[in-house]
C-alpha positions in Angstrom: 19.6 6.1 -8.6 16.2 6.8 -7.1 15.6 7.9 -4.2 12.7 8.6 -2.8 10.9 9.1 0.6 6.7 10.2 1.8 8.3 13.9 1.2 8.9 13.8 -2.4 6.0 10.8 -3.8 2.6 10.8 -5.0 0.3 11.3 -1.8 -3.7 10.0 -1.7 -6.1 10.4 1.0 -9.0 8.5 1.0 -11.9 8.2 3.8 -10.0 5.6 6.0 -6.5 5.7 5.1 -3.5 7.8 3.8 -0.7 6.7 0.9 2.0 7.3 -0.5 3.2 5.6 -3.7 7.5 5.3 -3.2 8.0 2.8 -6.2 5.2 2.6 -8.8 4.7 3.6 -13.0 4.6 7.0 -11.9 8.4 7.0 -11.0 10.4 4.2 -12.2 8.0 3.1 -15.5 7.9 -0.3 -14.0 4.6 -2.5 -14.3 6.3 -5.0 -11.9 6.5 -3.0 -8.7 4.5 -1.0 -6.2 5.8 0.3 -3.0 3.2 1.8 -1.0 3.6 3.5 2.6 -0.3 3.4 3.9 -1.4 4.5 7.0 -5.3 3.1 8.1 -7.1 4.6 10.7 -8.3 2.7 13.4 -11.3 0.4 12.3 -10.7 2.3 8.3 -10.5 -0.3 5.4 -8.5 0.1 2.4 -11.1 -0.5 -0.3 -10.9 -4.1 -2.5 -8.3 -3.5 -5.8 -6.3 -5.3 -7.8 -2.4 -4.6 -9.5 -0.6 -5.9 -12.2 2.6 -5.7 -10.3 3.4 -7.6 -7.5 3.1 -5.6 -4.1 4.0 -7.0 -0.6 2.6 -5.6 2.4 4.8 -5.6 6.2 2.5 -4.8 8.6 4.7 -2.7 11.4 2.0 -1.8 13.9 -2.0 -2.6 14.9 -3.8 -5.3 13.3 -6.9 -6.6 10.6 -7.8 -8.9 7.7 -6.0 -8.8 4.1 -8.4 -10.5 1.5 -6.3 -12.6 -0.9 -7.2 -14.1 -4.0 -10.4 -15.0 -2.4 -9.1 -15.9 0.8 -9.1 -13.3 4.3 -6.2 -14.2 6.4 -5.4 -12.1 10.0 -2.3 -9.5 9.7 0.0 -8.5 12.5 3.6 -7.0 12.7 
């Protein structure tokens, strides 16, 4: 069993935003998954990336723009 929480993950900071990666490679060897606690700072992007894995994102407060498979659709809790 895994069990994991922002305490005990990999951890980036970045010029707009903050991570930490809960489910990825890293710590269950899975290509299929990433789960990703990101904080972004007020008017901050996280840059344009790709994954292999599918990732989901639930938006629980603010708002913005996530840029899809070349479409930009508005994002809310």
């Amino acid at each position: 069993m895994l069990i994991t929480n922002t305490q005990n993950t990999p951890f980036g900071e970045y010029e707009t935003f903050k991570t930490h990666l809960l489910l990825g490679q890293s710590n269950t060897g899975s290509l299929e998954i990433s789960l990703q606690i990101t904080e972004v700072e007020i008017s901050g992007v996280q840059f344009l990336h790709r994954h292999e894995e599918a990732q989901c994102y639930y938006i629980l407060s603010g708002c913005g723009e996530i840029f899809i498979e070349g479409e930009t659709r508005e994002v809310k809790p």
